[in-house]
KOLSELO-380151 format. One record per atom (N, C-alpha, C, O): residue number from 1; residue in one letter; x, y, z. Coordinates in steps of 0.02 Angstrom, whole numbers, always signed. Layout:
N
<k NUM r A X X Y Y Z Z>
...
This chain:
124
<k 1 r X X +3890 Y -2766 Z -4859>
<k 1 r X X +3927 Y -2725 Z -4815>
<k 1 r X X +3902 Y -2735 Z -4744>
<k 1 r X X +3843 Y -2733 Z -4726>
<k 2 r X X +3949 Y -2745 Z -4712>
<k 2 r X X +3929 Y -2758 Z -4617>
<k 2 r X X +3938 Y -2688 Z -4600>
<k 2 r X X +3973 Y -2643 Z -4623>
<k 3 r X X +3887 Y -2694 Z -4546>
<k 3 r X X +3864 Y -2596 Z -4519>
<k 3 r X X +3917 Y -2638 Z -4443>
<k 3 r X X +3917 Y -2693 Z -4415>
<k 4 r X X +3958 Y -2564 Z -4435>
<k 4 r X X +3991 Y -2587 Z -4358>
<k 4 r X X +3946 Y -2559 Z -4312>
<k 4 r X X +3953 Y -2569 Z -4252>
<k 5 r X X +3906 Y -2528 Z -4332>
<k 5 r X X +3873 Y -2477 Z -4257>
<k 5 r X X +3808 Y -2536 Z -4256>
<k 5 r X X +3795 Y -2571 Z -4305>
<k 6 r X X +3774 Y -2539 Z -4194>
<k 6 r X X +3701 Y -2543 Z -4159>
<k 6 r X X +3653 Y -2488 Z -4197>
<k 6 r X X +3663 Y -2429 Z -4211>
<k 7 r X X +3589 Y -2536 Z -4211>
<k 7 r X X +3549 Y -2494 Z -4209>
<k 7 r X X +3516 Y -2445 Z -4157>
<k 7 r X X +3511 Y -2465 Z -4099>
<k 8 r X X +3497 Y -2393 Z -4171>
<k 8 r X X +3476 Y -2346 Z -4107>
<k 8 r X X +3413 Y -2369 Z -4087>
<k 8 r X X +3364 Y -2359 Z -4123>
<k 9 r X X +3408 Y -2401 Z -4032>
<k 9 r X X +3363 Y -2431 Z -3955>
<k 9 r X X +3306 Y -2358 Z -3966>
<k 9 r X X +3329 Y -2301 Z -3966>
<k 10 r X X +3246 Y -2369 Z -3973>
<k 10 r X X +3194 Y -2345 Z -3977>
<k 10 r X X +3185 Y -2301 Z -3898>
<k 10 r X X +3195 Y -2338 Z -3849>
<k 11 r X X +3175 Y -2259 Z -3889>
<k 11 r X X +3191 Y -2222 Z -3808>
<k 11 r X X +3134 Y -2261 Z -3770>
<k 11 r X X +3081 Y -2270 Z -3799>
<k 12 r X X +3142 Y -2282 Z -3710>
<k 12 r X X +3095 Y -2295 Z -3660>
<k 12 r X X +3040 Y -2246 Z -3636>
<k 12 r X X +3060 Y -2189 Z -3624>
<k 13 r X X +2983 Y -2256 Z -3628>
<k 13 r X X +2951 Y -2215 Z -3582>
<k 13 r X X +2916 Y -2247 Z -3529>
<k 13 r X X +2875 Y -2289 Z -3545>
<k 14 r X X +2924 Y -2235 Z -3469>
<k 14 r X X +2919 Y -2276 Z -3403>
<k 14 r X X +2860 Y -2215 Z -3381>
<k 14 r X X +2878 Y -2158 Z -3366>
<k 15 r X X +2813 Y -2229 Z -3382>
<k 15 r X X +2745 Y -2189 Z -3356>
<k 15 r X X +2724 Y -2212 Z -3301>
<k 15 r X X +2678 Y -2180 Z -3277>
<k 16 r X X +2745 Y -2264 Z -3266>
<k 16 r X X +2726 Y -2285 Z -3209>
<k 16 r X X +2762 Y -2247 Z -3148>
<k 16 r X X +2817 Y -2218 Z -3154>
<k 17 r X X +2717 Y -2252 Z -3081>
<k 17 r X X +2730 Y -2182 Z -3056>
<k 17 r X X +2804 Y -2204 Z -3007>
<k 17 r X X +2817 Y -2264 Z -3009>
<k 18 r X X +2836 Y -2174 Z -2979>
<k 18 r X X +2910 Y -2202 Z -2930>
<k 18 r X X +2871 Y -2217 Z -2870>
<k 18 r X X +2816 Y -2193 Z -2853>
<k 19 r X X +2922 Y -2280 Z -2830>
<k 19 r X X +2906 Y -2287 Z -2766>
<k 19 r X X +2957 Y -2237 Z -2746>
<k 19 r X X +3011 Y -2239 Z -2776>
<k 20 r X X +2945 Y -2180 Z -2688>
<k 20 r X X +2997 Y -2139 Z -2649>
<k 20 r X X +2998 Y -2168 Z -2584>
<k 20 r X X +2953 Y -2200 Z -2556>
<k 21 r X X +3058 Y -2150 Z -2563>
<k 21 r X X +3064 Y -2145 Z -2495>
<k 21 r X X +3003 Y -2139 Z -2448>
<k 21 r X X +2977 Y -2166 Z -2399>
<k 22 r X X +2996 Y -2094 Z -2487>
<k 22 r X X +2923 Y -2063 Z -2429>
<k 22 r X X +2868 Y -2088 Z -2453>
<k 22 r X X +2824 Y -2075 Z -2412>
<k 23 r X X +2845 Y -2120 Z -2500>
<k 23 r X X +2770 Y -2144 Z -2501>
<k 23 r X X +2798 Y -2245 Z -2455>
<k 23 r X X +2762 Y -2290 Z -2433>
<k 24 r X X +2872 Y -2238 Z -2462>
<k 24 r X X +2883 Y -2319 Z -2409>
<k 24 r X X +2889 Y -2305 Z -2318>
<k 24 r X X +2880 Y -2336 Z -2266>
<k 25 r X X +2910 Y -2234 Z -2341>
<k 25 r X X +2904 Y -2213 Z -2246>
<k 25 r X X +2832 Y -2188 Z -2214>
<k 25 r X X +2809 Y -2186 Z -2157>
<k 26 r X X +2811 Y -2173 Z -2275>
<k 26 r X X +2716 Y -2175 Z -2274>
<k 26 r X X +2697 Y -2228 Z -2231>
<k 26 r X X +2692 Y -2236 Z -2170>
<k 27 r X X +2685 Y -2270 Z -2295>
<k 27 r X X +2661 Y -2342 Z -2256>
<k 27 r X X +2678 Y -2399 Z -2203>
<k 27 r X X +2642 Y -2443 Z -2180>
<k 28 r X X +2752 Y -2384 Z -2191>
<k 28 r X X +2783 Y -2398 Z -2130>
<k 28 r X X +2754 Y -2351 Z -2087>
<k 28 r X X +2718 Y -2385 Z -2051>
<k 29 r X X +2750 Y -2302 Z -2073>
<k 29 r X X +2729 Y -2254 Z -2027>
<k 29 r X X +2660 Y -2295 Z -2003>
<k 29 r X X +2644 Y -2325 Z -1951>
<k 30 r X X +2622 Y -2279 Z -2075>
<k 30 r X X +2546 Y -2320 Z -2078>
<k 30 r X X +2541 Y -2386 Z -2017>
<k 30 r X X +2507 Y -2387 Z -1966>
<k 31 r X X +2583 Y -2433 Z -2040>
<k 31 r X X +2571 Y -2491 Z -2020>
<k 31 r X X +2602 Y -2483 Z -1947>
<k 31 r X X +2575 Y -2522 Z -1908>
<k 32 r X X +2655 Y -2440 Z -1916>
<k 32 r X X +2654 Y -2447 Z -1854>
<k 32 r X X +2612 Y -2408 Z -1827>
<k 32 r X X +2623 Y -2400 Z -1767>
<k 33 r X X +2547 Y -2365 Z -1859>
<k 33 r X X +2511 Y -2320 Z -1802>
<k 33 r X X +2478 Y -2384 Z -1811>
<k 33 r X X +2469 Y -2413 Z -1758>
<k 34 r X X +2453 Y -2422 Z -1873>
<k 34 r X X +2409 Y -2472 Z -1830>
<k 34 r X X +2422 Y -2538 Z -1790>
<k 34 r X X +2380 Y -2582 Z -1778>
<k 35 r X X +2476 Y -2536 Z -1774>
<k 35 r X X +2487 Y -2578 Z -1710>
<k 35 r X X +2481 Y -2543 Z -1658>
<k 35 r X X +2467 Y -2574 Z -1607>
<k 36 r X X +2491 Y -2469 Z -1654>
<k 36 r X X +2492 Y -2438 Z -1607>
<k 36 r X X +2414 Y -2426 Z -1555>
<k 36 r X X +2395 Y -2427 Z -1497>
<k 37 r X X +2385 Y -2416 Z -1629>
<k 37 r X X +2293 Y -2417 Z -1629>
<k 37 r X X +2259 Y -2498 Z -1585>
<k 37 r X X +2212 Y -2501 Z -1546>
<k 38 r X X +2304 Y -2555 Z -1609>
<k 38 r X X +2290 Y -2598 Z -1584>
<k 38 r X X +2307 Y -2612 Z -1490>
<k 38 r X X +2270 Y -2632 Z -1444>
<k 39 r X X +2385 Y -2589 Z -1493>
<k 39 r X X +2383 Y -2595 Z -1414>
<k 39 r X X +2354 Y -2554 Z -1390>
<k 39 r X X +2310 Y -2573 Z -1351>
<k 40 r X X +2360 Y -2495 Z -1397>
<k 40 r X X +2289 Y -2443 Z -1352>
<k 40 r X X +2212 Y -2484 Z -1343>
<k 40 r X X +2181 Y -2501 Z -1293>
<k 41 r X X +2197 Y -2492 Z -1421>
<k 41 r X X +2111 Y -2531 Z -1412>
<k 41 r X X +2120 Y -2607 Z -1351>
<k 41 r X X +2072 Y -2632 Z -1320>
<k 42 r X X +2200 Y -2634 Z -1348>
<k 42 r X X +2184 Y -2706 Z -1309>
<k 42 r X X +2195 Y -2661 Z -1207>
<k 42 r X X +2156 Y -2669 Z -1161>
<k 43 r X X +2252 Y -2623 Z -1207>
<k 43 r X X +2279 Y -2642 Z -1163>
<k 43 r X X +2261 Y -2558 Z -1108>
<k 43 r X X +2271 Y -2554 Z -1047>
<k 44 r X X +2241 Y -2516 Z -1142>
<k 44 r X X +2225 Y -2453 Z -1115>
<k 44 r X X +2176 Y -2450 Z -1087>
<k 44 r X X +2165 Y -2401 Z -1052>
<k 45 r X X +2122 Y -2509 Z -1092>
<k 45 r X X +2059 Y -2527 Z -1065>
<k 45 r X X +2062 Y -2523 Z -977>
<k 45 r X X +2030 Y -2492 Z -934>
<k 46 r X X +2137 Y -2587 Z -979>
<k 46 r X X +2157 Y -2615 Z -934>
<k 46 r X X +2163 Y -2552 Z -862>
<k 46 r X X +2172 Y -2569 Z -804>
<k 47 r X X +2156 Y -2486 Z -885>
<k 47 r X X +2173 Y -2452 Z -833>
<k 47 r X X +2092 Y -2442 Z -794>
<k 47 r X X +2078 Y -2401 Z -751>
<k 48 r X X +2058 Y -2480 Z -816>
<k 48 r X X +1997 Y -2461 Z -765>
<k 48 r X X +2017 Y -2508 Z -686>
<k 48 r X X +1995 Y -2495 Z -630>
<k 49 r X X +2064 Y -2564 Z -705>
<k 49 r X X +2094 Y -2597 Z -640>
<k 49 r X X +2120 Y -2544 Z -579>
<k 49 r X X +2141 Y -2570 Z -527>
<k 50 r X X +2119 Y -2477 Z -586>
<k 50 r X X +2152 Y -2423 Z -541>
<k 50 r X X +2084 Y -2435 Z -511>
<k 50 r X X +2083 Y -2442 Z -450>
<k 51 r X X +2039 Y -2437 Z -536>
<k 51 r X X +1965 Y -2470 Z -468>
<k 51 r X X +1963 Y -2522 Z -400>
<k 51 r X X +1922 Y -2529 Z -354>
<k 52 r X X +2019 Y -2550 Z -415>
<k 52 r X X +2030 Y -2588 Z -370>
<k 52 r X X +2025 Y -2568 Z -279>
<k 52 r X X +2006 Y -2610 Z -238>
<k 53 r X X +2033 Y -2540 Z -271>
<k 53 r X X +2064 Y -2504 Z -187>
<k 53 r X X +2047 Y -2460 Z -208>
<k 53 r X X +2090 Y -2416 Z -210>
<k 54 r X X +1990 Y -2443 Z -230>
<k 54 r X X +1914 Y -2390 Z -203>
<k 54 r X X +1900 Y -2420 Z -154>
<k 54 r X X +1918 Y -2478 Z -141>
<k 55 r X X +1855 Y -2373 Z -109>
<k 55 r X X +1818 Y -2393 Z -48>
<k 55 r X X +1748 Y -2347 Z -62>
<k 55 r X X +1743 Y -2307 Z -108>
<k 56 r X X +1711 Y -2358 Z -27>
<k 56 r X X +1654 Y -2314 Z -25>
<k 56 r X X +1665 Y -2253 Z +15>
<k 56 r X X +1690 Y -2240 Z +69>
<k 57 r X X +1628 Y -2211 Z -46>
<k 57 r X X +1641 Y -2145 Z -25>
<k 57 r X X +1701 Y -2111 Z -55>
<k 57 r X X +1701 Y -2050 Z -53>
<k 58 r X X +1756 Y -2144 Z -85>
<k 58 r X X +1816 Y -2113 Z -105>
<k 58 r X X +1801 Y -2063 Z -173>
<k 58 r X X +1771 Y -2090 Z -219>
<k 59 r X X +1817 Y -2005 Z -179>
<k 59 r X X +1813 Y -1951 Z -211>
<k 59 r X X +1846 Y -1953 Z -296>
<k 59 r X X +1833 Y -1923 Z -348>
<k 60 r X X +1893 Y -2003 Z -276>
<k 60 r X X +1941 Y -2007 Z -346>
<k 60 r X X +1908 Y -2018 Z -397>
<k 60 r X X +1868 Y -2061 Z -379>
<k 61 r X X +1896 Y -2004 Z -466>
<k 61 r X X +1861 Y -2003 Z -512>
<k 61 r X X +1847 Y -2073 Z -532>
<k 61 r X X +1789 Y -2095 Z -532>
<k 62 r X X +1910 Y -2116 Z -551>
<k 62 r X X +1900 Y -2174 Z -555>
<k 62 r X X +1874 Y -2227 Z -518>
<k 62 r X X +1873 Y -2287 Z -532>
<k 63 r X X +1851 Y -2194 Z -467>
<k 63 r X X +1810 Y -2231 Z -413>
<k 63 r X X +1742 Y -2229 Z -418>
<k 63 r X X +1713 Y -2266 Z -378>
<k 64 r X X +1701 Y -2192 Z -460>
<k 64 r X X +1665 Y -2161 Z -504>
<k 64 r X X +1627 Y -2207 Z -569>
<k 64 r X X +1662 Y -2214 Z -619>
<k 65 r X X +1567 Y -2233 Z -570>
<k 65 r X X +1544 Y -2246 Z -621>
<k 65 r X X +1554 Y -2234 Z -697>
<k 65 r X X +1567 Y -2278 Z -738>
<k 66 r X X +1545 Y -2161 Z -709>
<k 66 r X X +1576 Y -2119 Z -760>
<k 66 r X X +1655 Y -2137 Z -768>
<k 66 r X X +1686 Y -2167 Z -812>
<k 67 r X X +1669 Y -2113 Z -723>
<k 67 r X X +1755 Y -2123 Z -740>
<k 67 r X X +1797 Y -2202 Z -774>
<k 67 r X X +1848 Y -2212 Z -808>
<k 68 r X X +1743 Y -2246 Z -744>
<k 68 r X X +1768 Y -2304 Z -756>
<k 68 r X X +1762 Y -2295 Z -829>
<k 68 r X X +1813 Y -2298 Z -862>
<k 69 r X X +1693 Y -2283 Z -864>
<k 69 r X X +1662 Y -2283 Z -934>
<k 69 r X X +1700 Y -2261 Z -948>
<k 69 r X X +1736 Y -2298 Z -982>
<k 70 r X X +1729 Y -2188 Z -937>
<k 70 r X X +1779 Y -2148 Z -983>
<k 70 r X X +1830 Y -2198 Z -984>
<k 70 r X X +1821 Y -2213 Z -1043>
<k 71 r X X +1865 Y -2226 Z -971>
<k 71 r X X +1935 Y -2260 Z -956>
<k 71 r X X +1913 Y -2329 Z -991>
<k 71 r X X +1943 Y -2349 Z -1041>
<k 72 r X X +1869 Y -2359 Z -968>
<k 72 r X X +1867 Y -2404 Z -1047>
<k 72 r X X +1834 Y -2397 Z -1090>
<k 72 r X X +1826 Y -2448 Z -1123>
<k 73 r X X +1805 Y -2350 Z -1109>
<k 73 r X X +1788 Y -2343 Z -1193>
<k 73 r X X +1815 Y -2321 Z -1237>
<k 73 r X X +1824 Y -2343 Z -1294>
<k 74 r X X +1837 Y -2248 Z -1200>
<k 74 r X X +1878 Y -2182 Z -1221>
<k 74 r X X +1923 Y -2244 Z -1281>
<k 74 r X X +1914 Y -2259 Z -1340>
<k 75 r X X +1971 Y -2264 Z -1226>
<k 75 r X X +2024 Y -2300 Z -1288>
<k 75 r X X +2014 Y -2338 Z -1337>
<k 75 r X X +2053 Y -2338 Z -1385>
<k 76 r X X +1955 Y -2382 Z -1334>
<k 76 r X X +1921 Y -2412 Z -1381>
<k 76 r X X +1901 Y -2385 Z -1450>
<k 76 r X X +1911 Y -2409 Z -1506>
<k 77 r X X +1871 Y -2331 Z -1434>
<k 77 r X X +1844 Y -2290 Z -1471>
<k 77 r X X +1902 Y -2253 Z -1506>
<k 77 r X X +1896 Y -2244 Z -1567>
<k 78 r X X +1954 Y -2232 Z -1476>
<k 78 r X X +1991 Y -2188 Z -1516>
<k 78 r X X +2035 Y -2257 Z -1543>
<k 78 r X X +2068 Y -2241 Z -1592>
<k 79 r X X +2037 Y -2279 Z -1537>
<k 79 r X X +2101 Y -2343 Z -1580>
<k 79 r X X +2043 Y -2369 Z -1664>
<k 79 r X X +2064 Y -2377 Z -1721>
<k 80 r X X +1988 Y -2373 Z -1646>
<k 80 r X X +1951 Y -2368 Z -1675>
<k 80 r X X +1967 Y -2321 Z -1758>
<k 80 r X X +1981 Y -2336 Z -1816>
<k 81 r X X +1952 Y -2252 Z -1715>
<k 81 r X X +1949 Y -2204 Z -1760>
<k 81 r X X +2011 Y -2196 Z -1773>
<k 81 r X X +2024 Y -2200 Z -1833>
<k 82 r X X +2072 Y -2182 Z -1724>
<k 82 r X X +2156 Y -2204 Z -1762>
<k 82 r X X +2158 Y -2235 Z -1831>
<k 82 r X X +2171 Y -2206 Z -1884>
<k 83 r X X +2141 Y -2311 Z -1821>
<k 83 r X X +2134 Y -2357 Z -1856>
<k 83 r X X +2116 Y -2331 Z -1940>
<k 83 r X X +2144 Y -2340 Z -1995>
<k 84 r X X +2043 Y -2286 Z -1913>
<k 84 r X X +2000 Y -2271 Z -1973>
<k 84 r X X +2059 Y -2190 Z -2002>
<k 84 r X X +2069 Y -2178 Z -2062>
<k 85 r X X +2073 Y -2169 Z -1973>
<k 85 r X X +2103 Y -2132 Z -1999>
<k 85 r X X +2199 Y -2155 Z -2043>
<k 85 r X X +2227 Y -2134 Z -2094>
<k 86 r X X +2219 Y -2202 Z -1991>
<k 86 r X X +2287 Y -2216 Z -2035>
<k 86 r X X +2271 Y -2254 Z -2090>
<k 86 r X X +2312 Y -2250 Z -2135>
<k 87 r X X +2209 Y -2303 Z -2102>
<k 87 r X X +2198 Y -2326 Z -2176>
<k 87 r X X +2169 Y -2281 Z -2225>
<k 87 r X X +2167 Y -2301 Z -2283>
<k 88 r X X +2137 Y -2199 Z -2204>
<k 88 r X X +2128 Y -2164 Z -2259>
<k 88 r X X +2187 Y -2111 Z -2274>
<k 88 r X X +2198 Y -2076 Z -2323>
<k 89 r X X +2222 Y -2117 Z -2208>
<k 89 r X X +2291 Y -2081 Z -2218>
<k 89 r X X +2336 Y -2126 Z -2280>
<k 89 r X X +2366 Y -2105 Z -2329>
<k 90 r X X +2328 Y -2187 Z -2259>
<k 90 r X X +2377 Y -2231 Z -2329>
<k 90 r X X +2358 Y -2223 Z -2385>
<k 90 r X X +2393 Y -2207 Z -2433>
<k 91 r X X +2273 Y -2238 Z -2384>
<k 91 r X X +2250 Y -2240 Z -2465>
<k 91 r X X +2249 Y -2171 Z -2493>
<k 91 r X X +2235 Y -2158 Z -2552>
<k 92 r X X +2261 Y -2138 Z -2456>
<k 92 r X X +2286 Y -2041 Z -2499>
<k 92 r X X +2337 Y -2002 Z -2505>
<k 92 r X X +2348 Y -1941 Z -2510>
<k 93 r X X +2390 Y -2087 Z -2499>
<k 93 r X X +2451 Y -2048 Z -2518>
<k 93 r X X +2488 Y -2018 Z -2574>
<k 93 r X X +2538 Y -1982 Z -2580>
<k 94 r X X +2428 Y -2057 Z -2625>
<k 94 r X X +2445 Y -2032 Z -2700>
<k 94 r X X +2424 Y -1964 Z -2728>
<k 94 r X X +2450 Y -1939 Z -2777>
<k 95 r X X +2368 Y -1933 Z -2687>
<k 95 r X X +2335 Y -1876 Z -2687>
<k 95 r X X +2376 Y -1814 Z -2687>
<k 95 r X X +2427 Y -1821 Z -2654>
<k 96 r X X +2368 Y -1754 Z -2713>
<k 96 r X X +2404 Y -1705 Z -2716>
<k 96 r X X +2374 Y -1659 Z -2661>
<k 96 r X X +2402 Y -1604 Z -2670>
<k 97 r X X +2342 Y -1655 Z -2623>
<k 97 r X X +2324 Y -1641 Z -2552>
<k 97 r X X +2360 Y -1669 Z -2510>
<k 97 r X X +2389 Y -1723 Z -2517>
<k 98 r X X +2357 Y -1624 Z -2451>
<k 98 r X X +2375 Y -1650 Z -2386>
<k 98 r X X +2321 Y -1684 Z -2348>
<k 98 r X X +2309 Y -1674 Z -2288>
<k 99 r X X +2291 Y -1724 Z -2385>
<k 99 r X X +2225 Y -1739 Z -2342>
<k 99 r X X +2273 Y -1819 Z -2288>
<k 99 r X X +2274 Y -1834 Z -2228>
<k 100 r X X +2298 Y -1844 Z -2337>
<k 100 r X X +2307 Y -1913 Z -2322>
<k 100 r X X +2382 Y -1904 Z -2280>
<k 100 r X X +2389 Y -1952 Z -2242>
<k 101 r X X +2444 Y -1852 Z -2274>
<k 101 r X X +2477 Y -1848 Z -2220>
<k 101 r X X +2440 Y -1793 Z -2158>
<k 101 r X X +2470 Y -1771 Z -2108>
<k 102 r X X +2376 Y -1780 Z -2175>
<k 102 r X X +2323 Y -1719 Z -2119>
<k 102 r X X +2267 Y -1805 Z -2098>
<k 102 r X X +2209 Y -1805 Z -2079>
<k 103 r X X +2297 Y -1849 Z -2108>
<k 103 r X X +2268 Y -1889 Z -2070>
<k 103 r X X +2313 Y -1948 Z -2029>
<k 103 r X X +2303 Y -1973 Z -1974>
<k 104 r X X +2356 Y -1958 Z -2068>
<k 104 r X X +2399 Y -2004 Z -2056>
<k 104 r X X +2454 Y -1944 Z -1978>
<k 104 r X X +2489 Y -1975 Z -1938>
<k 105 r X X +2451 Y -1892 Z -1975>
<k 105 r X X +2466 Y -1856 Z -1938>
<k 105 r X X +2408 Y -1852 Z -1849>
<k 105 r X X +2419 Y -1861 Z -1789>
<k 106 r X X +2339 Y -1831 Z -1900>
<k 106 r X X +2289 Y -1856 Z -1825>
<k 106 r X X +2275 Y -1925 Z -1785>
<k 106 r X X +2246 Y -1942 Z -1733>
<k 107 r X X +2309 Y -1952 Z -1835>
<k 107 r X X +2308 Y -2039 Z -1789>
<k 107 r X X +2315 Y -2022 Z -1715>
<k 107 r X X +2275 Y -2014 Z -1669>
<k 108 r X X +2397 Y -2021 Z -1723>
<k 108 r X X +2440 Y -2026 Z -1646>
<k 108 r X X +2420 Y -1971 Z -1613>
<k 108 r X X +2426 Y -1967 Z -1552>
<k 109 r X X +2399 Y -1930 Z -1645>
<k 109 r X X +2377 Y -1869 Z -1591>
<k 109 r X X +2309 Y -1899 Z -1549>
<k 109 r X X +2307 Y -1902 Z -1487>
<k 110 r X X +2268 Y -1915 Z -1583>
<k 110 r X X +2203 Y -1953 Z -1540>
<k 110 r X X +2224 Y -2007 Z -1502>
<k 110 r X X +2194 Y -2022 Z -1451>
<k 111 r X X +2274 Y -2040 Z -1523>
<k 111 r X X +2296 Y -2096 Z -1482>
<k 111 r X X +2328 Y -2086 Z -1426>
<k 111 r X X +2324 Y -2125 Z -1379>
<k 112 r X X +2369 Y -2024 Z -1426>
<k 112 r X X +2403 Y -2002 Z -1363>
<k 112 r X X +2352 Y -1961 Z -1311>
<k 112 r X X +2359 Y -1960 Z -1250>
<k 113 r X X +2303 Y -1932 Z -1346>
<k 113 r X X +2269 Y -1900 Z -1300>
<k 113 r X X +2212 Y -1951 Z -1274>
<k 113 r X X +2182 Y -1920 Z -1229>
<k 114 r X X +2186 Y -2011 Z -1282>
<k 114 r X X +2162 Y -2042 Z -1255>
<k 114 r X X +2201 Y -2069 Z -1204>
<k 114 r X X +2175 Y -2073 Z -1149>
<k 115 r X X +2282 Y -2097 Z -1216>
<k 115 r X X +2294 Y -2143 Z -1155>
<k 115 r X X +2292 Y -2074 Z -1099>
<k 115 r X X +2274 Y -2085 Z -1041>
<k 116 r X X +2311 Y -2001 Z -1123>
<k 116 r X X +2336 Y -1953 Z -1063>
<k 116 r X X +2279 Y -1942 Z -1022>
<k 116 r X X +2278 Y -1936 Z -960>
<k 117 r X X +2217 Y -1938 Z -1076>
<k 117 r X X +2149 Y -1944 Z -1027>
<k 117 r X X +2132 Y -2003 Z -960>
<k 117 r X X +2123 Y -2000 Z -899>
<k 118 r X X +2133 Y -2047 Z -1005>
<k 118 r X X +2128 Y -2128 Z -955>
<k 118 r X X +2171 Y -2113 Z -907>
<k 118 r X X +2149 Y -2111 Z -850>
<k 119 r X X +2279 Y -2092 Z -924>
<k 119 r X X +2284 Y -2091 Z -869>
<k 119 r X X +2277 Y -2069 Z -805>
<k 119 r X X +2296 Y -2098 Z -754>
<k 120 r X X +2245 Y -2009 Z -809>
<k 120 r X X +2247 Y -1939 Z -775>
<k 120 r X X +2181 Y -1982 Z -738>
<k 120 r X X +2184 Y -2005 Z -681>
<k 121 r X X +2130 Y -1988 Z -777>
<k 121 r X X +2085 Y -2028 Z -715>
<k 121 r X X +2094 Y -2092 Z -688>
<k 121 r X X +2061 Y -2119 Z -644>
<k 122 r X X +2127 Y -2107 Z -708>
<k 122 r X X +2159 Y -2156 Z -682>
<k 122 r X X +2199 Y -2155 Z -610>
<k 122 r X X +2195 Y -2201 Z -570>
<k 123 r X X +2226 Y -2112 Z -602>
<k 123 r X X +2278 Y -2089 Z -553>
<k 123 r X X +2255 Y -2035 Z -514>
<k 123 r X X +2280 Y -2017 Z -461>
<k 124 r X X +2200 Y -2007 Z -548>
<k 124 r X X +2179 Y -1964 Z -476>
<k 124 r X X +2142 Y -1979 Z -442>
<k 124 r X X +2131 Y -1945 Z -392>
């Protein structure tokens, strides 16, 4: 006797975890703070050039020993720590904490407040 039906397909179980939206807008996010980390660390340096047309005696901060330091390290340093923070922001995206978007969040915040620092001495 020929059976017309299919046998019944044993059910799947797929235990492996989903890629979402959001763990791919994660790491996109990820990967442009660290380009972002990178032009700050190359090019934010560049504002110690507001030294230029100092004269002696001029008051402006960046005319200033200190000030210069602040203006190129500051950014160095925070692209740095950016850096260090959007790769532990990525690697904790699987985590059920907010640790890894409570980092991937402080990136750009340190990154913005370094260039606003540099610029401000920069320009005054």
């Amino acid at each position: 006797m020929i059976n017309d039906q299919a046998p019944a397909a044993a059910p799947v179980h797929d235990d492996a975890p989903l890629v979402t939206g959001s763990a791919v807008g994660r790491i996109l996010v990820g990967l442009l703070l660290l380009a972002f980390a990178g032009v700050t660390g190359l090019f934010a340096p560049l504002l110690v050039m507001a030294s230029d047309g100092c004269y002696e005696g001029d008051a402006r901060m960046i005319c200033s020993t200190g000030g210069q330091q602040i203006v190129g390290g500051l950014p160095v340093a925070a692209a740095f720590v950016a850096a260090l923070l959007t790769v532990a922001g990525m690697a904790g995206l699987g985590s059920k904490g907010g640790a890894g978007l409570g980092c991937l969040l402080a990136a750009p915040c340190l990154l913005v407040l370094s260039w606003v620092v540099s610029l401000a001495i920069a320009g005054t």
